[in-house]
C-alpha positions as CSV (number, residue, x, y, z in Angstrom):
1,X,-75.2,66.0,119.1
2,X,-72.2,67.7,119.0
3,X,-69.6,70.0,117.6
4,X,-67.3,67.6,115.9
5,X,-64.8,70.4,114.5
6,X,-63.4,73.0,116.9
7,X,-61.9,76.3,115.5
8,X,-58.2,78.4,116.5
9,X,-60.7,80.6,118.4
10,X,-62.4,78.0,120.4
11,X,-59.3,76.8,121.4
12,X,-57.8,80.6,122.1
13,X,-61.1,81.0,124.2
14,X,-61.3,78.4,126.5
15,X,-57.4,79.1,127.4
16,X,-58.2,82.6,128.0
17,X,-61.1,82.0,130.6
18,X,-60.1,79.2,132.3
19,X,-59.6,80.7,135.4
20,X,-62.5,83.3,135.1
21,X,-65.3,80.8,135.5
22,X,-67.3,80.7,138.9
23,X,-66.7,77.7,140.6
24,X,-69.5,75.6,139.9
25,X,-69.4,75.8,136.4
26,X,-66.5,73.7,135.7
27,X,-68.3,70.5,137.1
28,X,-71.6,71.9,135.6
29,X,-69.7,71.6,132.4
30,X,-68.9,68.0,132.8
31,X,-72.5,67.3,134.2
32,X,-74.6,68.8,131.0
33,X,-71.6,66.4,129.0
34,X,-73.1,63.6,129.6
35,X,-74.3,61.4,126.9
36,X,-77.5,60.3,128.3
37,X,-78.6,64.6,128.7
38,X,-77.4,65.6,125.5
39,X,-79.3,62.5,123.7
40,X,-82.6,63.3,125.1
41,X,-82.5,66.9,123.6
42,X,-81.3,65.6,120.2
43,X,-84.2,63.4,119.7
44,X,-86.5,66.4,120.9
45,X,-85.0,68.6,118.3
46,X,-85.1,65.4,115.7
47,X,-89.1,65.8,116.3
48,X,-89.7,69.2,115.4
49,X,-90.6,67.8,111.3
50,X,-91.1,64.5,109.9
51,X,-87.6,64.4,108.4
52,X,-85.6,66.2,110.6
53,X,-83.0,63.7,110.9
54,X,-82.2,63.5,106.8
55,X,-83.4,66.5,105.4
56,X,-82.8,69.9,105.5
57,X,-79.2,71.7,106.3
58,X,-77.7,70.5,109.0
59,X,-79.0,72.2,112.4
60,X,-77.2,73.4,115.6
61,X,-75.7,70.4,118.2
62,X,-77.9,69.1,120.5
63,X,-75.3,70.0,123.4
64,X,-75.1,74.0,122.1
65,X,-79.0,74.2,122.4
66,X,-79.3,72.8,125.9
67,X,-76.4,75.1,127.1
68,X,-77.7,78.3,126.0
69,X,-81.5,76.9,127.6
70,X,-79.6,76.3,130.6
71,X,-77.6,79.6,130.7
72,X,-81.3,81.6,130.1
73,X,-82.8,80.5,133.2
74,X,-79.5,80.1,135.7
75,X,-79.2,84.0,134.8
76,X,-83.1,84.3,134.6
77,X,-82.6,86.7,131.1
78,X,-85.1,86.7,128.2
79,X,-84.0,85.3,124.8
80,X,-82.9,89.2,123.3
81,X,-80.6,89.2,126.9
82,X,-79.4,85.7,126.0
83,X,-78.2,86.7,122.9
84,X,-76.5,89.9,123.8
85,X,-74.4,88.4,126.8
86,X,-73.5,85.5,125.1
87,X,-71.8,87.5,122.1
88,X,-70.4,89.7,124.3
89,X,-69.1,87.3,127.0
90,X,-66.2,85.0,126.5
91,X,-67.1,82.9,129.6
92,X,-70.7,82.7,128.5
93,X,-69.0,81.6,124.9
94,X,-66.8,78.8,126.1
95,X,-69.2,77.8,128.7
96,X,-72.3,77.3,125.6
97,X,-70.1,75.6,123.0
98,X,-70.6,78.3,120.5
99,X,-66.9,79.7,121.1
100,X,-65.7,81.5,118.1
101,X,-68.3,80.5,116.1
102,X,-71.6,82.9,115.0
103,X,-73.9,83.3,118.2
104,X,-77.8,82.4,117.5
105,X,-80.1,84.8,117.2
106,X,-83.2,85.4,120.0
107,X,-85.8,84.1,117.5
108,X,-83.8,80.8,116.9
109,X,-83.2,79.8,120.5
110,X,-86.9,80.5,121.0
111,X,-87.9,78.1,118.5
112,X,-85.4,75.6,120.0
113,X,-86.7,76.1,123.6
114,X,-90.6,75.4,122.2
115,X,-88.7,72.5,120.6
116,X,-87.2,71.3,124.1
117,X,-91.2,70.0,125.5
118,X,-91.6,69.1,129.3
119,X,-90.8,65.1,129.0
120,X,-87.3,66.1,127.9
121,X,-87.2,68.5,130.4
122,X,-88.3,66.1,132.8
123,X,-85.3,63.0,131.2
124,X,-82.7,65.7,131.6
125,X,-83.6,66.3,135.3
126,X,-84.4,62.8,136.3
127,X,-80.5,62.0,135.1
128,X,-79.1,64.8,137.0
129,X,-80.5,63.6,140.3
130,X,-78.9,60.0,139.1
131,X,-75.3,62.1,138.5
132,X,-76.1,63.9,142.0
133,X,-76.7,60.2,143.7
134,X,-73.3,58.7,141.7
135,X,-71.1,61.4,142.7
136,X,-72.1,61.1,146.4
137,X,-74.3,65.0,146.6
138,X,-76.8,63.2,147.8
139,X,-78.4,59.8,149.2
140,X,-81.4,60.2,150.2
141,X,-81.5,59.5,153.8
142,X,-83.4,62.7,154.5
143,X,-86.7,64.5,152.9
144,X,-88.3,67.5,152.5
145,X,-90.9,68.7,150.4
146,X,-93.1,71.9,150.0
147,X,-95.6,73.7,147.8
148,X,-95.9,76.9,146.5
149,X,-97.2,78.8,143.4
150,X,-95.7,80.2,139.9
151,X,-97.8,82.9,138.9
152,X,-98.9,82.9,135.3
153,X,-98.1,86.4,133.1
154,X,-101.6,87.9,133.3
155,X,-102.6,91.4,134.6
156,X,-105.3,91.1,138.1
157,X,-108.0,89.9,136.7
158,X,-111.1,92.0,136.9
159,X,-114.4,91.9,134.8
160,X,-114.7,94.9,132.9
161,X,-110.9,94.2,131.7
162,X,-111.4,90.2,130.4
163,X,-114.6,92.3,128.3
164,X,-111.8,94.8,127.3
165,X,-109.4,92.3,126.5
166,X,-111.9,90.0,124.7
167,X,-113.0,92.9,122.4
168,X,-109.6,93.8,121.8
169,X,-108.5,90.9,120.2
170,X,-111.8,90.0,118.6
171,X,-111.4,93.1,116.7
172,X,-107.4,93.3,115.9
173,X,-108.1,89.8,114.7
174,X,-111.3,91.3,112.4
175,X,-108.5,94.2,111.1
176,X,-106.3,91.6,109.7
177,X,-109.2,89.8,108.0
178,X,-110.6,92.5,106.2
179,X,-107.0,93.7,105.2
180,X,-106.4,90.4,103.2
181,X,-110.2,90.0,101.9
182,X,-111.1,93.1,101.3
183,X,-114.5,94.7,102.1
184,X,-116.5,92.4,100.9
185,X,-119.5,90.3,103.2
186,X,-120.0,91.9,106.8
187,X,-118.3,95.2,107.6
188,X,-116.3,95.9,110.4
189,X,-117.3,98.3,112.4
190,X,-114.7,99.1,115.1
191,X,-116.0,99.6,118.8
192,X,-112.5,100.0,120.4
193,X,-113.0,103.6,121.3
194,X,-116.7,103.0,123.1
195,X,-115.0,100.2,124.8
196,X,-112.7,102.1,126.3
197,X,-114.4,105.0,127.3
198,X,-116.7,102.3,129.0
199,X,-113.7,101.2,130.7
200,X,-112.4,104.2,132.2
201,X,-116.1,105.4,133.2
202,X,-116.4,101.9,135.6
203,X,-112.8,102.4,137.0
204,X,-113.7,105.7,137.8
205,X,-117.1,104.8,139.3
206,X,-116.2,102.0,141.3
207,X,-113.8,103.9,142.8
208,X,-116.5,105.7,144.9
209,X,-118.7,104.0,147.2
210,X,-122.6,103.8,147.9
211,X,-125.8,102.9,146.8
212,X,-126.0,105.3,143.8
213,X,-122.5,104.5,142.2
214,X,-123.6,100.7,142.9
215,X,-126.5,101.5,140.5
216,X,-124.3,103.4,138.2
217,X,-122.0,100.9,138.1
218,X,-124.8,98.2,137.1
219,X,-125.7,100.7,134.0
220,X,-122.1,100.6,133.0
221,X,-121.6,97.0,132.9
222,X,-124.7,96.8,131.2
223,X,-123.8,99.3,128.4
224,X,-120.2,97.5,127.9
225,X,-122.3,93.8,127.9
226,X,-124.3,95.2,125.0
227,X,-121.6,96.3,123.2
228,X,-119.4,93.3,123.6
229,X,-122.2,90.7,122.7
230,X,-122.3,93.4,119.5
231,X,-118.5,92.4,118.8
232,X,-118.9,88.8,119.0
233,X,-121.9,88.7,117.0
234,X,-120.0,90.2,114.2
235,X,-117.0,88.0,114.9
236,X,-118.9,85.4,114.6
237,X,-120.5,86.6,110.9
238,X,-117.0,87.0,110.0
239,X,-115.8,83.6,110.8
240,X,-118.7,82.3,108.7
241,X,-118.2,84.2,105.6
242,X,-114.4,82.6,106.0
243,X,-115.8,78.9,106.1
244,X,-118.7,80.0,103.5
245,X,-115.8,81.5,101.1
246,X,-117.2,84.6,101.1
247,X,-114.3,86.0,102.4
248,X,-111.3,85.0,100.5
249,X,-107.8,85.9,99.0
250,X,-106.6,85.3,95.9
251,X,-103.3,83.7,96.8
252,X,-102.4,80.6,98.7
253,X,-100.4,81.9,101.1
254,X,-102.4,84.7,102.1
255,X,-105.8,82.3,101.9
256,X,-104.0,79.9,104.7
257,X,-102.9,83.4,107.2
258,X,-106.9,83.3,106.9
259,X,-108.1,80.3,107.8
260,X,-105.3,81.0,110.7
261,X,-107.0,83.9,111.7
262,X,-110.9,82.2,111.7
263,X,-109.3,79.5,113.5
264,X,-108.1,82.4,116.3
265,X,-111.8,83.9,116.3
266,X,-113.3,80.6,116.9
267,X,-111.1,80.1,120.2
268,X,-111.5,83.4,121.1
269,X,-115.4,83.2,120.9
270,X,-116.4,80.8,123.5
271,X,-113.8,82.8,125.9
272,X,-115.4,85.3,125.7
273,X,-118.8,84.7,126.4
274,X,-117.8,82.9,129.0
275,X,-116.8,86.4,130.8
276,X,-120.0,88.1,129.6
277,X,-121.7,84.9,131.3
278,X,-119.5,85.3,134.7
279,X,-120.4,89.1,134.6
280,X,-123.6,88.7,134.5
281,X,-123.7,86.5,137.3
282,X,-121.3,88.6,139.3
283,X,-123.0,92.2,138.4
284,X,-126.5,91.6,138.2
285,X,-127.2,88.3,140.4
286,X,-124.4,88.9,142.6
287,X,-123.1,85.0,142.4
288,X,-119.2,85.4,143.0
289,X,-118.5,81.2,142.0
290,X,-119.8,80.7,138.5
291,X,-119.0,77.8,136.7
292,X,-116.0,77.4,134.7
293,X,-114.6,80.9,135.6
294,X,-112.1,82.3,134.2
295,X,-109.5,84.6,135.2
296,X,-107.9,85.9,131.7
297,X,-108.5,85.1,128.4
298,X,-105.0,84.3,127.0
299,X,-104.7,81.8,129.9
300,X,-107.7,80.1,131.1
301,X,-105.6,77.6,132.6
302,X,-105.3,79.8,135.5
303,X,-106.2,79.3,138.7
304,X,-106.7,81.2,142.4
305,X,-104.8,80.1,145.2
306,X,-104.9,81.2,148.7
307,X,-101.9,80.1,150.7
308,X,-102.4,82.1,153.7
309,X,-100.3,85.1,153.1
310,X,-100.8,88.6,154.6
311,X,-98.8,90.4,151.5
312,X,-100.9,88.3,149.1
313,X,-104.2,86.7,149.6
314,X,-104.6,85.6,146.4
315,X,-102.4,84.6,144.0
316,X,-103.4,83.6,139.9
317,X,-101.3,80.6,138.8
318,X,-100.3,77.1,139.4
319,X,-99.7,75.0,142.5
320,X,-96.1,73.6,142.0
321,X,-95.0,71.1,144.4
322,X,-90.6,71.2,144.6
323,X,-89.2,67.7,147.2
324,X,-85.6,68.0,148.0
325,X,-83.0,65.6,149.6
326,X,-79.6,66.4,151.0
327,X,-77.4,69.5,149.8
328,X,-80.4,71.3,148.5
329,X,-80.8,69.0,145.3
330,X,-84.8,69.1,144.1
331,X,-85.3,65.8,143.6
332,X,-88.7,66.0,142.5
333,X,-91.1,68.5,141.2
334,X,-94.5,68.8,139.8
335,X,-97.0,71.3,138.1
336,X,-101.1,70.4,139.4
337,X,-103.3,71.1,136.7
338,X,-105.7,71.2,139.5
339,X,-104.7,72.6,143.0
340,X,-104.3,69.3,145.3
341,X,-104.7,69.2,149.1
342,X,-101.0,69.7,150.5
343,X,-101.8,66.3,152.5
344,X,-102.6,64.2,149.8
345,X,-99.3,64.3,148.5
346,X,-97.1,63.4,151.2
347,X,-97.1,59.4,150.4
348,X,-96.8,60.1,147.0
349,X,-93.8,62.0,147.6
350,X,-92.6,59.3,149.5
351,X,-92.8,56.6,147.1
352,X,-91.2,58.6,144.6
353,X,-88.1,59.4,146.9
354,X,-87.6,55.8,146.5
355,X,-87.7,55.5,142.8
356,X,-85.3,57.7,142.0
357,X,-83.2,57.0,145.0
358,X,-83.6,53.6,145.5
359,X,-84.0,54.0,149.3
360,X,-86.5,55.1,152.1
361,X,-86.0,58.6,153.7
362,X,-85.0,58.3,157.2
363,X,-86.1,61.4,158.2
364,X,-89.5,63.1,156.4
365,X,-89.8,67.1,156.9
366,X,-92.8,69.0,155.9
367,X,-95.1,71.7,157.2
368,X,-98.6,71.3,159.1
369,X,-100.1,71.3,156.2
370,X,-99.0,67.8,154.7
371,X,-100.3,66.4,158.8
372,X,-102.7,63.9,158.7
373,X,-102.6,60.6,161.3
374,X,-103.1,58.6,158.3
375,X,-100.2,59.8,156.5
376,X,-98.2,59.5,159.2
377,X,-99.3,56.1,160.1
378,X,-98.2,55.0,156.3
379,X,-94.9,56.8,156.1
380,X,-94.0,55.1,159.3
381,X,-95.2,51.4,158.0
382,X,-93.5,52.5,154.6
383,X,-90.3,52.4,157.0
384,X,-89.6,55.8,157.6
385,X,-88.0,56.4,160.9
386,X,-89.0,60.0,161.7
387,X,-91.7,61.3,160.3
388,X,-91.8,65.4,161.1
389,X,-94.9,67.2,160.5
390,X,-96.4,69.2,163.2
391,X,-99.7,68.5,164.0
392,X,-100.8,72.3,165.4
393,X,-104.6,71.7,166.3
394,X,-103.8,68.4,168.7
395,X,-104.8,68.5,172.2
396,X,-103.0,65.6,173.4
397,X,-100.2,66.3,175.6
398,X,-98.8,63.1,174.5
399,X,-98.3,64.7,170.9
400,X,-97.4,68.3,172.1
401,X,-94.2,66.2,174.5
402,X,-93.4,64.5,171.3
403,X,-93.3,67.5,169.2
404,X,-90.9,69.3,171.8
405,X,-88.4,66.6,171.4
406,X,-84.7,67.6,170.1
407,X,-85.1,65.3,167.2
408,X,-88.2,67.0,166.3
409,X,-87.1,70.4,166.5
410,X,-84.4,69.8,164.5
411,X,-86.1,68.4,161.6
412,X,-88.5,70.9,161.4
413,X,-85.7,73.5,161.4
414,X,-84.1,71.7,158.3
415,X,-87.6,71.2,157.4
416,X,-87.3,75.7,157.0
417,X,-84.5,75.5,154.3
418,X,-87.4,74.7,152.0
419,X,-88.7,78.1,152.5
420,X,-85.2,79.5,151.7
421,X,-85.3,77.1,148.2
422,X,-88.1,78.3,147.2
423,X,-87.1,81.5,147.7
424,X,-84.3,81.3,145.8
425,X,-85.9,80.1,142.7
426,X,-88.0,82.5,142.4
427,X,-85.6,85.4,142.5
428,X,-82.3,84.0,140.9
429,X,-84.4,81.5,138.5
430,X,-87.7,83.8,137.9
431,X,-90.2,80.8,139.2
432,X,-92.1,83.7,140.6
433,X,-94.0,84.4,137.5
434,X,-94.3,82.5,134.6
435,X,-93.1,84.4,131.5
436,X,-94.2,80.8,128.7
437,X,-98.0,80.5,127.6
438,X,-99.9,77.8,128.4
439,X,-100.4,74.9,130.7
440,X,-96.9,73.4,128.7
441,X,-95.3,76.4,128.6
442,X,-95.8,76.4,132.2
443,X,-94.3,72.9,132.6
444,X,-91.3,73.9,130.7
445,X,-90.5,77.4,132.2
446,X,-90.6,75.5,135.9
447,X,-89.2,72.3,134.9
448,X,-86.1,74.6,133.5
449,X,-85.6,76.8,136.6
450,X,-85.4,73.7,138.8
451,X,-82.9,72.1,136.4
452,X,-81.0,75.1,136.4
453,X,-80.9,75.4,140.3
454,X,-79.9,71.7,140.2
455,X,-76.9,72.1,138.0
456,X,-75.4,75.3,140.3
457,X,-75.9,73.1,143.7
458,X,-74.4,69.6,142.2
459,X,-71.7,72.0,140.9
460,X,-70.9,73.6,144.3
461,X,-71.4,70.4,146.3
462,X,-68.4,68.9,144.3
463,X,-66.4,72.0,144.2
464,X,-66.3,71.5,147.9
465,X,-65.4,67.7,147.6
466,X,-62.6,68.5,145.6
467,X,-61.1,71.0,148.2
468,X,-61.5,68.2,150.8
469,X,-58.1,66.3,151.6
């Protein structure tokens, strides 16, 4: 779990930057000490194999691995950046355990970070808010809470590129194949370059307007449909000769890269008809909504969300819902496989304020949005005092008087630091786009940033305790 022997130049270190440490690392550092935080990433890296625990050499300590996770998304760097600063920095040195010892390589703390999944994300967070709670950063007397979305790493998503991508990686995967087999069964024939010219002639087309270039553009679409459905027909012979053992290598290692690769074509496959089936509705039928569509084909997880903003209509991710309590701790937050209305999780919300907290809110902020007189009626019978959610389309004076109110007001302007939260973990913590793959990697990379946001505002909230006489 631990480092259990320190060297002359951890020691020579830590004197040295004592007093070069911002100010809410020092009770950061005694926050990520905790038993019950480092133990939940030990028995995440104890998973990885079978016999992790009594096997093996012996690996790096639990506490050095969430340290150096931590320090990647405070500082929102990418693993290479990690490494670098971190060998270079003394701070960085003393602050991640490794001190004088060898710094890990990019590759390593990647493997570690897939190691770290989102439950252990989720323990370590969960007894953070309990530390917040215990050292008095927060009691839950107030709430907030507020949605917004983490944009997955995809490129905007157009048809004639998912057929581009799709043929792409069909045919990089059909390169490898036939470099370990041989040329023996079906031939490759490589389409890349009529693909692409395809490309460029319908980005060039639909850049004009009018009823000819419309019919142009149909011709287009239809020449790069052939061609795809050419691609995955072959893809699909290849992935056959694999399971027929037509297509084989002579050594072990080399015959289990290949059942790797079929196994890539077969996921690949469905994906990709799936975007010839979408075009064809979209091109030639002119349905916009088919079913099951997708918006890339290395994450079809993706979804479009429209939160009403002028700068950016749409937006391709994940709803992520962040709830905070006093001194800007996010006690809560959660990644919708499915976009949820905003007001059906205002209860919910609610309920889990007082699991963690052990109390009701006394005051519940939100925007219009999360309004609805039946979740205001079961907040208030829940036993919150003031509930603060505007209701903008009632025509009751009644409501409009009771809206005006001081009380009211001043909720909904505390009710506005969300918006400034938000904000700030998406430029300091890089929660605007998601740089993991997959619905988990998603999980992790936003479970991390608000962990890291966490540990610099508990750190700061008792720095300024300690100044107080």
């Amino acid at each position: 779990m631990r480092r259990v022997q320190l060297s002359f130049g951890d020691g020579l270190i830590a004197e040295e930057v004592s007093d070069l440490r911002e100010g809410w690392m020092e009770h950061a550092d005694r926050v990520l000490a905790d038993e019950q935080i480092v133990a939940a990433v030990y028995e995440a890296l104890a998973r990885r194999h079978p016999k992790s625990r009594s096997r093996g050499r012996l690996g790096a300590p639990a506490e050095v691995v969430l340290r150096l996770l931590i320090l990647k998304h405070v500082r929102n760097w990418s693993y290479h950046v990690l490494e670098r600063e971190v060998r270079a920095n003394l701070v960085y040195r003393d602050f991640t355990r490794v001190g004088g010892g060898k710094t890990p390589d990019a590759k390593t703390i990647g493997r570690w970070g897939l190691a770290v999944d989102p439950d252990t994300i989720r323990q370590i967070h969960d007894r953070m808010v309990q530390i917040a709670q215990q050292q008095g950063v927060t009691q839950g007397r107030r709430m907030r809470v507020d949605t917004t979305v983490v944009e997955t790493n995809i490129h905007h998503p157009t048809d004639s590129t998912f057929l581009g991508d799709g043929v792409r990686v069909l045919i990089r995967t059909m390169k490898k194949i036939t470099a370990i087999t041989g040329v023996v069964g079906t031939k490759l024939r490589d389409r890349s370059r009529s693909v692409k010219l395809r490309l460029l002639e319908i980005a060039r087309i639909a850049r004009a307007k009018g009823p000819l270039n419309h019919a142009k553009l149909k011709e287009s679409y239809r020449k790069l449909l052939n061609t795809t459905s050419r691609v995955v027909g072959q893809a699909k012979r290849f992935s056959s000769k694999i399971a027929e053992g037509v297509k084989r290598s002579r050594g072990i290692l080399k015959q289990l890269a290949l059942k790797g690769l079929r196994l890539q074509l077969e996921a690949m496959l469905p994906l990709v008809r799936q975007v010839m089936r979408q075009t064809r509705e979209r091109i030639f039928r002119g349905n916009t909504r088919a079913e099951g569509k997708l918006l890339s084909v290395f994450e079809p997880s993706t979804e479009i969300i429209r939160k009403g903003k002028a700068g950016k209509p749409n937006e391709f991710g994940k709803m992520v819902k962040l709830q905070e309590a006093e001194n800007q701790i996010v006690i809560d937050y959660d990644v919708y496989d499915q976009r949820p209305s905003d007001s059906e999780l205002l209860i919910p919300a609610i309920e889990t304020h007082e699991a963690k907290l052990g109390r009701t809110p006394r005051l519940v902020a939100a925007d219009a949005g999360f309004y609805s007189a039946r979740n205001e009626a079961a907040a208030k019978a829940r036993g919150v005092k003031r509930v603060c959610i505007p209701n903008r389309s009632t025509k009751s004076a009644e409501r409009k008087r009771e809206q005006k109110k001081r009380w009211f007001r001043n909720g909904q302007k505390w009710r506005t630091g969300c918006e400034g939260r938000i904000s700030v973990v998406k430029r300091r913590h890089g929660l605007d786009r998601c740089r993991y793959k997959g619905s988990i990697g998603m999980k992790r990379w936003v479970g991390l940033g608000v962990v890291a946001d966490n540990l610099i505002n508990i750190g700061r909230a008792m720095e300024n305790q300690s100044r107080q006489p």
